[in-house]
C-alpha positions as CSV (number, residue, x, y, z in Angstrom):
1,X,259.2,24.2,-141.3
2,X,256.7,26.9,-142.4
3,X,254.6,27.8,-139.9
4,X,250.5,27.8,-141.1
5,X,248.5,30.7,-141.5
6,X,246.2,31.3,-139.1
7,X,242.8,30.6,-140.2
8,X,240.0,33.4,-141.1
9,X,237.9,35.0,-139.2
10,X,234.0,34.3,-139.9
11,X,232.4,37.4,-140.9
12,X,228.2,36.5,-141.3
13,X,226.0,39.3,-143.9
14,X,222.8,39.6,-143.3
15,X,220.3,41.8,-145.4
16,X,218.9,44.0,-142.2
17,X,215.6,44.4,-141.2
18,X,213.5,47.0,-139.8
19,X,212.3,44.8,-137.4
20,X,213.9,44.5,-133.7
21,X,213.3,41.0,-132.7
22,X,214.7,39.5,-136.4
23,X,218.0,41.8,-135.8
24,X,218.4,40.5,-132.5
25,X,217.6,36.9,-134.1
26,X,220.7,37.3,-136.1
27,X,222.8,39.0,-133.5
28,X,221.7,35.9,-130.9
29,X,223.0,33.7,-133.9
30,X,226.4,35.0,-134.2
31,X,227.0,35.1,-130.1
32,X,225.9,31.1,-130.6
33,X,228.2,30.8,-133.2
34,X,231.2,32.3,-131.5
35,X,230.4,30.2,-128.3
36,X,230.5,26.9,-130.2
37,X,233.5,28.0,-132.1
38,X,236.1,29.4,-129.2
39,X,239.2,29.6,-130.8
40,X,237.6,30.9,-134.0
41,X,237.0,34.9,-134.5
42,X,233.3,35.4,-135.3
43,X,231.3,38.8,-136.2
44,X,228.4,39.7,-137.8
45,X,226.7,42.6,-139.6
46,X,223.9,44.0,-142.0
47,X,224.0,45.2,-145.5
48,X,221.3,47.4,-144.4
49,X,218.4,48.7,-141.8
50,X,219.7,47.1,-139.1
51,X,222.7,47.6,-136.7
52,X,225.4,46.4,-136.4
53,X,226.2,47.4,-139.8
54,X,228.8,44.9,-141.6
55,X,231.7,47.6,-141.1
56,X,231.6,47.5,-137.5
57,X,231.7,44.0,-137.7
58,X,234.8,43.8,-139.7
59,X,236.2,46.6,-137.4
60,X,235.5,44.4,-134.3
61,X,237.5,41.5,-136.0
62,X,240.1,44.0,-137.2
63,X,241.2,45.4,-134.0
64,X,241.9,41.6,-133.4
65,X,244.8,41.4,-135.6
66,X,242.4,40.1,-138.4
67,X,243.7,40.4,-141.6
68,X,241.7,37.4,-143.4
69,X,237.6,37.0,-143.7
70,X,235.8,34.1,-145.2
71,X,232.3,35.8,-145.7
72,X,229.4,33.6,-144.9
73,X,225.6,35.3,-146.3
74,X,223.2,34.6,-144.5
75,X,220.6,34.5,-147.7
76,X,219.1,31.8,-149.0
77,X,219.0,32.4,-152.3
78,X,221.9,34.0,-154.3
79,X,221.2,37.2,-156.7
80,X,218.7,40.5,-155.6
81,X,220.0,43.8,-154.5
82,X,222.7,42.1,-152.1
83,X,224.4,40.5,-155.3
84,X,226.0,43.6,-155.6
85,X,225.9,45.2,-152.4
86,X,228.2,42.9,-150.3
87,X,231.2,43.0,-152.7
88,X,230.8,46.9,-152.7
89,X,230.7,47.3,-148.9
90,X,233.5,44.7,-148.5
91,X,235.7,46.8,-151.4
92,X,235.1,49.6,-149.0
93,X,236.3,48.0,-146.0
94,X,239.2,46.6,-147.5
95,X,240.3,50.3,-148.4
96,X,239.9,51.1,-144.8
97,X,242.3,48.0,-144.0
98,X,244.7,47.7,-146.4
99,X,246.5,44.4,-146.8
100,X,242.8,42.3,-145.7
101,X,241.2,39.8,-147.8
102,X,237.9,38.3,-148.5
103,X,236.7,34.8,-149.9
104,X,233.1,34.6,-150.3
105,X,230.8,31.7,-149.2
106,X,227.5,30.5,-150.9
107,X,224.2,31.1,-149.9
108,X,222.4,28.8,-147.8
109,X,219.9,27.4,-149.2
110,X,218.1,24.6,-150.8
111,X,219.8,22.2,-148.2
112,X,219.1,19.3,-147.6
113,X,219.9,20.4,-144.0
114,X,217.5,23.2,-144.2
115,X,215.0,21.0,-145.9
116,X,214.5,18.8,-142.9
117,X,213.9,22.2,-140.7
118,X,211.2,23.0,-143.1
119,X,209.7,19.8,-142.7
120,X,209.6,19.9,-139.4
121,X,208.0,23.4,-139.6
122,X,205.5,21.5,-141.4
123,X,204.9,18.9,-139.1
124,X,204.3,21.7,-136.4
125,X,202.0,23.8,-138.4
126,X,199.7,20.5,-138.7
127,X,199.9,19.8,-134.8
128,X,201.0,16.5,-135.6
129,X,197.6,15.5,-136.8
130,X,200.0,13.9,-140.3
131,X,202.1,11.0,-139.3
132,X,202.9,9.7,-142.4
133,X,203.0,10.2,-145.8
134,X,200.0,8.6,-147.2
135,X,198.1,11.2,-144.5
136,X,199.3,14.5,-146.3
137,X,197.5,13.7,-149.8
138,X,195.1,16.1,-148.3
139,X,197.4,19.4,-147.6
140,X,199.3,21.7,-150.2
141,X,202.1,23.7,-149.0
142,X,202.6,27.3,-150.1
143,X,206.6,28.4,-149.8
144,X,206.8,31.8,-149.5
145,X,210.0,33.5,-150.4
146,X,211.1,36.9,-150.3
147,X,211.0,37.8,-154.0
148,X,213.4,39.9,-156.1
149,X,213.4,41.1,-159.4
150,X,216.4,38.8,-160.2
151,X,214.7,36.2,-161.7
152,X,217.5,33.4,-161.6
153,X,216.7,34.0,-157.5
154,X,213.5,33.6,-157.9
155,X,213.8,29.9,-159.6
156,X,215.9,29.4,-156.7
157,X,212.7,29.6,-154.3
158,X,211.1,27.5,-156.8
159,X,214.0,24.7,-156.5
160,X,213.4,24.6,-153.1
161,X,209.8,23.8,-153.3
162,X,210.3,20.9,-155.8
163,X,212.8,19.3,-153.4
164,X,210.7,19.8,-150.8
165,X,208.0,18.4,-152.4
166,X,209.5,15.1,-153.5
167,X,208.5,12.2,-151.8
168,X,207.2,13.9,-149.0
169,X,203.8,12.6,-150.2
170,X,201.9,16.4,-150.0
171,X,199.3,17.1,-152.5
172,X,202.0,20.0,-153.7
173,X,204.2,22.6,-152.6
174,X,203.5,25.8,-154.7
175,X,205.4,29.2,-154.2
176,X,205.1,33.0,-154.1
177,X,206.8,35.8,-152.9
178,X,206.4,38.8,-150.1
179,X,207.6,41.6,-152.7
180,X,209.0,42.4,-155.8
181,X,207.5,39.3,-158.0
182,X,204.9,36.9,-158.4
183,X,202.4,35.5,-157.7
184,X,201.9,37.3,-154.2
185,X,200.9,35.8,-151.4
186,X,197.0,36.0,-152.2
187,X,197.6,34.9,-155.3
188,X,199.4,31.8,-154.5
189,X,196.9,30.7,-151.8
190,X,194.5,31.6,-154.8
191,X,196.4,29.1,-157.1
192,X,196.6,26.1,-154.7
193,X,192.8,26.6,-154.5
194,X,192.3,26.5,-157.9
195,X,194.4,23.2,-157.9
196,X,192.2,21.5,-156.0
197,X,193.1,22.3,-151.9
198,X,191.3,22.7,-149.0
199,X,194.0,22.6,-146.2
200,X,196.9,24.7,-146.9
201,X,200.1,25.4,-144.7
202,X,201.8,28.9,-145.9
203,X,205.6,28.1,-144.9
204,X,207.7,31.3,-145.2
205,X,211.5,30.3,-146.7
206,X,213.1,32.9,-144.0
207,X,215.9,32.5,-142.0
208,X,215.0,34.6,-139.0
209,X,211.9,36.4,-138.1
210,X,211.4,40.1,-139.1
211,X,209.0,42.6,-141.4
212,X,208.6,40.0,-144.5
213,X,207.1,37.3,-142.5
214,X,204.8,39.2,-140.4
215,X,203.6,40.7,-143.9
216,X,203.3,36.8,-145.0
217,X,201.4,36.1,-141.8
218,X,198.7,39.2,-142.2
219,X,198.2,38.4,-145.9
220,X,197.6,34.7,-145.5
221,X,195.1,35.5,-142.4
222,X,193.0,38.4,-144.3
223,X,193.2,35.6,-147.1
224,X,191.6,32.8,-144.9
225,X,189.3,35.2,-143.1
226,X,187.4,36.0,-146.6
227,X,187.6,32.1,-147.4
228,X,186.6,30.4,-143.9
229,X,185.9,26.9,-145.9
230,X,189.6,27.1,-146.3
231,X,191.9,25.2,-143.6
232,X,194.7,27.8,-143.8
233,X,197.7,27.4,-141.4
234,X,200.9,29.3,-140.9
235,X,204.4,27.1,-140.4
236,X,207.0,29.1,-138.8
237,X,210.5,30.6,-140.0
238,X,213.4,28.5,-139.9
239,X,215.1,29.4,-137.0
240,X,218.6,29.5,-135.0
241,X,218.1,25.8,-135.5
242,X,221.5,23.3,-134.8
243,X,221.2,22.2,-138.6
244,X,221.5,26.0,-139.7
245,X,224.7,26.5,-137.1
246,X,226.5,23.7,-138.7
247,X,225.8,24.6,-142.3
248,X,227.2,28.3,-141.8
249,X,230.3,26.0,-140.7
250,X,230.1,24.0,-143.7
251,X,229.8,27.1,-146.0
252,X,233.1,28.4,-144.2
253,X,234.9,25.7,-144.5
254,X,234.0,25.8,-148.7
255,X,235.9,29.0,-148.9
256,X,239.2,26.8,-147.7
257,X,239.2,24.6,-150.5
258,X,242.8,23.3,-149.6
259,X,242.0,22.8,-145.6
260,X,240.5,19.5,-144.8
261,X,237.4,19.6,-143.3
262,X,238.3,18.5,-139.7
263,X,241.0,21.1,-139.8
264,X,239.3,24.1,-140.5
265,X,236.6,25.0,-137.8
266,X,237.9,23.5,-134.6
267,X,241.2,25.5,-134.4
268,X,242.5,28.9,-135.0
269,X,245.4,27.4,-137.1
270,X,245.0,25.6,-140.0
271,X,246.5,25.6,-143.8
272,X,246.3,28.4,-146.3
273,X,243.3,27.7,-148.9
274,X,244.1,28.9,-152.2
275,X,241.1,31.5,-153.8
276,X,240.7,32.8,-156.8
277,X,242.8,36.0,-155.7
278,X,241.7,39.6,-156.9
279,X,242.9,42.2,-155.7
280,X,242.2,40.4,-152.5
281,X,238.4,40.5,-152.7
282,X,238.5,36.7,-154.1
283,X,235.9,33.7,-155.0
284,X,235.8,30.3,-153.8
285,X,236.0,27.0,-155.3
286,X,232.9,25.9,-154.5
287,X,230.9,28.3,-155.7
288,X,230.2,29.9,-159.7
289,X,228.5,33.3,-157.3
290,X,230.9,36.1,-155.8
291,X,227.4,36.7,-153.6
């Protein structure tokens, strides 16, 4: 009888951030995730800005005898700079540890997991002063993403704001972005305006706090303060919620494509998946985007 392959480690890639509470954010989130997963090795680094940076990470897991990674982004949207930078820095790392491999999960978002945090956002932006749907004919929501000049990543934001929109019974949900494309932040406030609102909720599509949202929060409250007749409020980021722990689960167990899905998170052992393998830096089934 053959005896399984253990299964891979869970390596998480976040973009970095200058900011110190949204890298601890994302270090706090991979401690959770490693308690709730015991037998499971978990790590986590940045891209950029921030430490740890993602080598360390893979060095932590390596010194553990790990010799197979199913990479997890934390992004929410696929494309930008990161597109290219993760497969480059994992290319690197498998040079440093020859004979290691690397299957490459989606992005996170739109979900309808991570659509239910935003609503919820929402609801606590408003003070719970909207019960039901009829009640938010009367407020637009702007999404805010973090803007790239990839512009497929940019009609991702936009996806996200039409599912969010539908059926939730708000006047509209309209997007702009922090940097890099547009409309801006100003602008978009400017547009849902134009389109009719008087009670707007900026909601900023981020996973963890950090630099972009407190630029998102200054620009939408120098906005309001030249436009008092406005009713601008500010919905916060998503957040180490329970719904974004289990989805990073879900993601992992997408790059194991021949594991069922009871098998692959609860226990160290598990069966082989099959990637597409090359040169051991590999894509998964589920997915059309090598991140």
């Amino acid at each position: 009888m053959t005896t399984p392959s253990p299964a891979p480690a869970l390596l998480l890639a976040g973009h970095g951030t200058r900011d110190d509470a949204g890298a601890e954010a994302f270090r706090d989130f991979v401690r959770e995730l490693g308690r709730r997963h015991p037998g499971l090795p978990v790590a986590g680094g940045f891209i950029g800005l921030s430490p740890p940076p993602l080598g360390d990470a893979v060095a932590e897991l390596a010194a553990q005898g790990v010799r197979r990674f199913a990479v997890v982004p934390l992004t929410l949207v696929s494309g930008g700079p990161a597109e290219g930078d993760l497969p480059a820095a994992l290319a690197r790392e498998q040079a440093r540890y020859p004979g290691t491999s690397y299957a490459y999960g989606r992005p996170l978002g739109p979900h309808p997991a991570l659509l239910a945090v935003l609503g919820r956002r929402l609801d606590e932006a408003l003070g719970g002063s909207v019960r039901a749907p009829q009640d938010r004919a009367g407020v637009t929501v702007l999404l805010v993403g973090r803007g790239s000049t990839d512009p497929e990543a940019n009609a991702e934001v936009h996806k996200a704001a039409r599912l969010l929109w539908e059926g939730s019974g708000y006047a509209g949900v309209e997007t702009a972005f922090v940097s890099l494309a547009a409309p801006d932040v100003p602008s978009g406030l400017d547009r849902c305006v134009r389109l009719g609102a008087r009670r707007i909720v900026v909601l900023p599509y981020f996973l963890f706090t950090g630099t972009l949202p407190e630029r998102i929060r200054q620009q939408s409250e120098g906005w309001a303060a030249a436009r008092p007749e406005i009713d601008v409020l500010l919905a916060d980021v998503i957040g180490p919620e329970p719904e974004l722990l289990d989805l990073v689960m879900e993601r992992y167990r997408e790059t194991r494509p021949g594991v069922e899905r009871d098998e692959a998170v609860e226990s160290v052992e598990g069966v082989d998946g099959h990637g597409h393998q090359d040169g051991g830096l590999y894509r998964d089934h589920a997915s059309s985007h090598a991140y």
